[in-house]
C-alpha positions as CSV (number, residue, x, y, z in Angstrom):
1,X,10.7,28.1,-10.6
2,X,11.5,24.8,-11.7
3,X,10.1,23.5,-15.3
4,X,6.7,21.3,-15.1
5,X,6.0,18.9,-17.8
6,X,2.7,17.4,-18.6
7,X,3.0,14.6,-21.0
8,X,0.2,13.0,-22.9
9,X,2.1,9.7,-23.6
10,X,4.3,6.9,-22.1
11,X,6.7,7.5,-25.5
12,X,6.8,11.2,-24.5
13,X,7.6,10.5,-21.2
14,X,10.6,8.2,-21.8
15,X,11.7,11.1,-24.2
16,X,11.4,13.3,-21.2
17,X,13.9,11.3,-18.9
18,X,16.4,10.8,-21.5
19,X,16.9,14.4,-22.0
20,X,16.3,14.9,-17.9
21,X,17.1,11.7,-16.1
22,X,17.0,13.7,-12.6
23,X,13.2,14.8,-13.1
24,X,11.2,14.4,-10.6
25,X,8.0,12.2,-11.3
26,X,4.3,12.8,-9.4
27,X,0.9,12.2,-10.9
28,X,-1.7,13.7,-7.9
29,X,1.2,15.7,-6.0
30,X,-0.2,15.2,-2.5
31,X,3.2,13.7,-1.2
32,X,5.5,15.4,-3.4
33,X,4.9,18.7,-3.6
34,X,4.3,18.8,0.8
35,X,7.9,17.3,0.3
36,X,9.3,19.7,-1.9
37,X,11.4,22.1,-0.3
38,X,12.2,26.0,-2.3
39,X,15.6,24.4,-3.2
40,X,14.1,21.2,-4.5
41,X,11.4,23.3,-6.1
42,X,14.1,25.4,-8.0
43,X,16.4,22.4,-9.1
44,X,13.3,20.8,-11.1
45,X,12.3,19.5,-13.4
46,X,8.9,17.9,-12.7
47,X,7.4,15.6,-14.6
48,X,3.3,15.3,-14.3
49,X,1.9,11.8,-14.9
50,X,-1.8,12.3,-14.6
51,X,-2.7,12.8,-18.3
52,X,-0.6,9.5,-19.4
53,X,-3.5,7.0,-20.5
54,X,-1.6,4.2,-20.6
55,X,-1.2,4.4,-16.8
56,X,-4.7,4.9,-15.8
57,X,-7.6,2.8,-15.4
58,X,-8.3,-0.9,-13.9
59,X,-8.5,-3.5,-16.2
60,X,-9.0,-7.6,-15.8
61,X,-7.8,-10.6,-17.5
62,X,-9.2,-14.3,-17.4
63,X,-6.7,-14.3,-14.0
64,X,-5.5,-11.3,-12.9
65,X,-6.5,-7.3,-12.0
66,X,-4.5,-4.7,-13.5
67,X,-4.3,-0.9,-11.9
68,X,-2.8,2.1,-13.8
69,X,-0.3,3.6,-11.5
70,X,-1.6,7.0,-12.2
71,X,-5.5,5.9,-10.8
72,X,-6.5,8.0,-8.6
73,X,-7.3,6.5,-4.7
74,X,-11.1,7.6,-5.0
75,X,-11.7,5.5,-8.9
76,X,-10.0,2.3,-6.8
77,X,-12.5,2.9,-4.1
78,X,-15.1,3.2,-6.9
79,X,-14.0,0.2,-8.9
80,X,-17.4,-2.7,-8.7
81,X,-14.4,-4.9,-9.4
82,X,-12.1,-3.9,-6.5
83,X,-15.1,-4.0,-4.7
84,X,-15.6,-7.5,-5.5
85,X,-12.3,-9.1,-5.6
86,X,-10.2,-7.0,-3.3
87,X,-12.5,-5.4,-0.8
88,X,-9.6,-5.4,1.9
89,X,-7.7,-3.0,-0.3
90,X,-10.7,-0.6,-0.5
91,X,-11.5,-0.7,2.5
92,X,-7.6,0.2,3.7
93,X,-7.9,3.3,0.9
94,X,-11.2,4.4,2.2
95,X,-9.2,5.4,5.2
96,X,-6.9,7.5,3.4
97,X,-7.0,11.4,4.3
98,X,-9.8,13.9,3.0
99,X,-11.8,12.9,-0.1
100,X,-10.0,15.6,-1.9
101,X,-6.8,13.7,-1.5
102,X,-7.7,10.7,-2.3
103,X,-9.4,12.5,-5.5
104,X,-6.0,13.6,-6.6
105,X,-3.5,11.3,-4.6
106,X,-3.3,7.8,-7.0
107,X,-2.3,3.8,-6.1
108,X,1.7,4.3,-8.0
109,X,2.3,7.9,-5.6
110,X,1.1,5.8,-2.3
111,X,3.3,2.8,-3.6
112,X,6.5,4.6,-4.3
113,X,6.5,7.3,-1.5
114,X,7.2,4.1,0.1
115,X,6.2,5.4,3.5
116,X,6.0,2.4,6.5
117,X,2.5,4.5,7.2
118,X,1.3,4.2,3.7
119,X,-2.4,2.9,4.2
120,X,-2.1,1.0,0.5
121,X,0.2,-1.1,1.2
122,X,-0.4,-3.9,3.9
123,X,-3.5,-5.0,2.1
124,X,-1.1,-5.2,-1.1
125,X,1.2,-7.2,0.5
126,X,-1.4,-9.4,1.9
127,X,-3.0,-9.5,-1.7
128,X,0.4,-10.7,-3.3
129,X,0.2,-7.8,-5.5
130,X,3.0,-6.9,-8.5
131,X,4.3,-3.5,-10.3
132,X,5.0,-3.1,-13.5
133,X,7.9,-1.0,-14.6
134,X,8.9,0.0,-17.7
135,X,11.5,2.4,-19.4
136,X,13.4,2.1,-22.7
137,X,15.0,-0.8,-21.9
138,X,11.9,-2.9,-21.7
139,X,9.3,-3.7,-18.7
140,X,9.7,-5.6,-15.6
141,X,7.5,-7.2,-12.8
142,X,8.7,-7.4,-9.4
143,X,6.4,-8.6,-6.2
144,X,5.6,-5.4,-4.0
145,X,7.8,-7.0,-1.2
146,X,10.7,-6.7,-3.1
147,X,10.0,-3.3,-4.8
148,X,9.9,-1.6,-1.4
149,X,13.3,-1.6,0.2
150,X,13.1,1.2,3.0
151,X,11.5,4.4,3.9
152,X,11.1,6.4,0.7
153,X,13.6,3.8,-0.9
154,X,12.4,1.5,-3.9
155,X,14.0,-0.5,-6.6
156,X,12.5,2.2,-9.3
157,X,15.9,3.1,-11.5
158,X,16.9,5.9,-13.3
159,X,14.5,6.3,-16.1
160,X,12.0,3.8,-14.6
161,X,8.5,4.5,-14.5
162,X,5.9,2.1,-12.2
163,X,3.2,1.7,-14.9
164,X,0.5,-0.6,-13.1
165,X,-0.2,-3.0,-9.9
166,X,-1.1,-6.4,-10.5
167,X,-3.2,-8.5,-8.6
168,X,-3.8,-12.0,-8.9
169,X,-7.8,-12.8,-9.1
170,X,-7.7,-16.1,-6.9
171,X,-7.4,-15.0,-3.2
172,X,-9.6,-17.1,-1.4
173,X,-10.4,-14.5,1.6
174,X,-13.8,-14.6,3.1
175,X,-12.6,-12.3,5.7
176,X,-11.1,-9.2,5.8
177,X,-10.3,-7.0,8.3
178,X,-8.5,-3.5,7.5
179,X,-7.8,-1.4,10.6
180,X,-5.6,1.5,12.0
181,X,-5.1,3.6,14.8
182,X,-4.0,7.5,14.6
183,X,-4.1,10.8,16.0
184,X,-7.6,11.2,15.5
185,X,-10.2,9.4,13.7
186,X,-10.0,10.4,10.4
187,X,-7.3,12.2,8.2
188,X,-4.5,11.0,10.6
189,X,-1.4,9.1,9.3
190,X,-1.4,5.9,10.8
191,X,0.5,5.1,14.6
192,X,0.1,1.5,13.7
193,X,-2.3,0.0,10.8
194,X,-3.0,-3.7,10.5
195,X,-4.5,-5.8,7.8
196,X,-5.6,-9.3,7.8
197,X,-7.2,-11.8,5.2
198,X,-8.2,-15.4,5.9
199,X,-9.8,-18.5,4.3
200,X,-12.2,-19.9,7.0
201,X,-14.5,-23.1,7.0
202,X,-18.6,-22.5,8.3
203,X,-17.3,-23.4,12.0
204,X,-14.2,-20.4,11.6
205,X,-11.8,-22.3,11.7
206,X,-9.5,-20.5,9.9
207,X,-7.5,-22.7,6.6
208,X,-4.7,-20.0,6.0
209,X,-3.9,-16.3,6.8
210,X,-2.1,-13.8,6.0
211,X,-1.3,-10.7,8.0
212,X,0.6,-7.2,7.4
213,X,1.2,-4.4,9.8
214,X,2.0,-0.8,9.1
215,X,4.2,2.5,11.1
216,X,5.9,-0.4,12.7
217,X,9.0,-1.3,11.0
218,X,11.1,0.0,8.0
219,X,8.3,-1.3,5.8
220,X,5.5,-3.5,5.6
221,X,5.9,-6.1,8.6
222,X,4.8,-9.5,7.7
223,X,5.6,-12.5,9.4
224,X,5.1,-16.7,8.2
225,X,4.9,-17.8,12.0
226,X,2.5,-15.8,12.8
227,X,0.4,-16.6,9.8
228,X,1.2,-20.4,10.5
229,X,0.1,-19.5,13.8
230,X,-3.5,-18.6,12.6
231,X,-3.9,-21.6,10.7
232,X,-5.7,-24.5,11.8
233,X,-7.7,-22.5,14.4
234,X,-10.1,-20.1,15.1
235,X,-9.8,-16.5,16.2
236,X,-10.0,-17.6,20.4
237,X,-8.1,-15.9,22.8
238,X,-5.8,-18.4,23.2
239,X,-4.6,-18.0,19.7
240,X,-4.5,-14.0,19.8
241,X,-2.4,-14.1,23.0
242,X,0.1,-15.8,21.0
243,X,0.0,-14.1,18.0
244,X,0.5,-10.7,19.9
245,X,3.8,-12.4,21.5
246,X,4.8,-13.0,17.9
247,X,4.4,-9.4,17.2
248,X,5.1,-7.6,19.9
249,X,8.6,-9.3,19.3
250,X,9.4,-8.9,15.9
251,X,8.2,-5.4,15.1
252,X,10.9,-2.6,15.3
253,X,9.0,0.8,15.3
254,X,10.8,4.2,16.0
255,X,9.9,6.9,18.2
256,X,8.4,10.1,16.4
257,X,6.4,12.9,16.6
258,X,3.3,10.9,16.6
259,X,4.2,8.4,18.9
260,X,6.5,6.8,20.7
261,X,8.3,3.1,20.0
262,X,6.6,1.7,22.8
263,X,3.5,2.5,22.2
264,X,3.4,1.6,18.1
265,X,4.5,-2.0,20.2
266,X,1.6,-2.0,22.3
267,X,-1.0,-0.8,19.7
268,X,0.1,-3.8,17.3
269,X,-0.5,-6.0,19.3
270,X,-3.9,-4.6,20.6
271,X,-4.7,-4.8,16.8
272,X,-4.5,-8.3,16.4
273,X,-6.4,-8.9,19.4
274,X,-9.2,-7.0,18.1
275,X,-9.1,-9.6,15.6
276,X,-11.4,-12.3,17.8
277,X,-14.7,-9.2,18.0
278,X,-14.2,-8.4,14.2
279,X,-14.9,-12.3,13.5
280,X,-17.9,-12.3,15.6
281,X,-18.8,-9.7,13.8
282,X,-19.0,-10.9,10.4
């Protein structure tokens, strides 16, 4: 069996890598130890992240949110100030499997898995959020965006730890809207998720948007047309039937064991149109 290490501090970490730069970091486990196979499980080590203060807890400053990497999904959900400020992204993590993995998954595993379905991240890119890395060569902030270059690729680099996600305070949503379609109605990875944040005056007509789609594309799917597309109207019809052309076209899903390329197409756009009975809804 391969070696597990449990350290207490980010200093005892960094020591960690240099003398193991192959280890293999986790803080909950609940992606990488289903993705550990007896080979990867004997070549080790591990390094366990959970008991590293320094990369739990949510903190705020005069203009931004910090979130320790290593907090878990259920403590987000918790937060009063996510609640507040960023009730888009609880609302997308409230939809992440059973209670007792979001009790031990955390925000940095969902981020760095870097899976197109992970739930977490279309409301952070909608949200603008940043990581923070740091290793002995000093810290670093990078927009999620850019972070996330593939499925189960990142810009993380040998001896790099993501410490915390950053979120600016000033959003300007008054609607939210956090959906996604799966297997089954709860505990399902996602076929397709969307989520969807908007400034709107008293009469809904929308000032700007922002929109992010999951499971169909490499990664997070965003798109400035058809957040220009938003802007300037309300959610009619009309507007939806043109922002599911938008879509329709520029997604590339892939054909799986959950469902097929087509269909991820289909349900995308079916999402956004769902858009014009969650506004009446508000």
């Amino acid at each position: 069996m391969a070696d597990v290490h449990v350290p207490s501090s980010l200093d005892e970490v960094f020591r960690l890598l240099s003398d193991e730069p192959s280890a293999t970091l986790f803080a909950g486990g609940t992606d990488v130890m289903v993705r550990s196979s007896p080979d990867m499980r004997e070549r080790g080590p591990f390094l366990c992240l959970e008991r590293v203060e320094e990369l739990r807890g949510i903190h705020g400053s005069a203009t931004e949110v910090r979130i320790g990497a290593a907090t878990t999904l259920s403590e987000v959900i918790a937060s009063p100030v996510i609640a507040d400020l960023f009730p888009l992204l609880r609302e997308a993590l409230r939809h992440v499997g059973a209670p007792a993995v979001r009790n031990m998954g955390t925000l940095g595993g969902n981020i760095c898995t870097a899976s197109p379905a992970g739930d977490s991240l279309p409301p952070l890119y909608i949200l603008g959020a940043e990581v923070e890395l740091r290793s002995l060569k000093g810290r670093r902030r990078m927009p999620i965006d850019a972070f996330i270059t593939g499925p189960g690729r990142t810009q993380l680099e040998e001896g790099e730890v993501l410490c915390a996600v950053v979120i600016g305070k000033e959003q300007g949503f008054n609607f939210h809207h956090f959906e996604k379609v799966g297997q089954r109605k709860a505990m399902a990875i996602s076929v397709a998720s969307l989520a969807f944040g908007a400034e709107t005056r008293r009469d809904g007509t929308i000032v700007k948007a922002r929109c992010a789609f999951g499971s169909v594309a490499p990664t997070v799917f965003t798109s400035r047309l058809l957040n220009d597309t938003f802007a300037g109207n309300t959610l009619n019809t009309a507007v939806l039937d043109r922002a599911v052309a938008i879509i329709r076209e520029g997604v590339s899903p892939i054909s799986d064991i959950r469902a097929s390329m087509e269909y991820r197409r289909q349900v995308a756009g079916n999402l956004v149109m769902r858009l014009e009975g969650a506004g009446k809804d508000r």
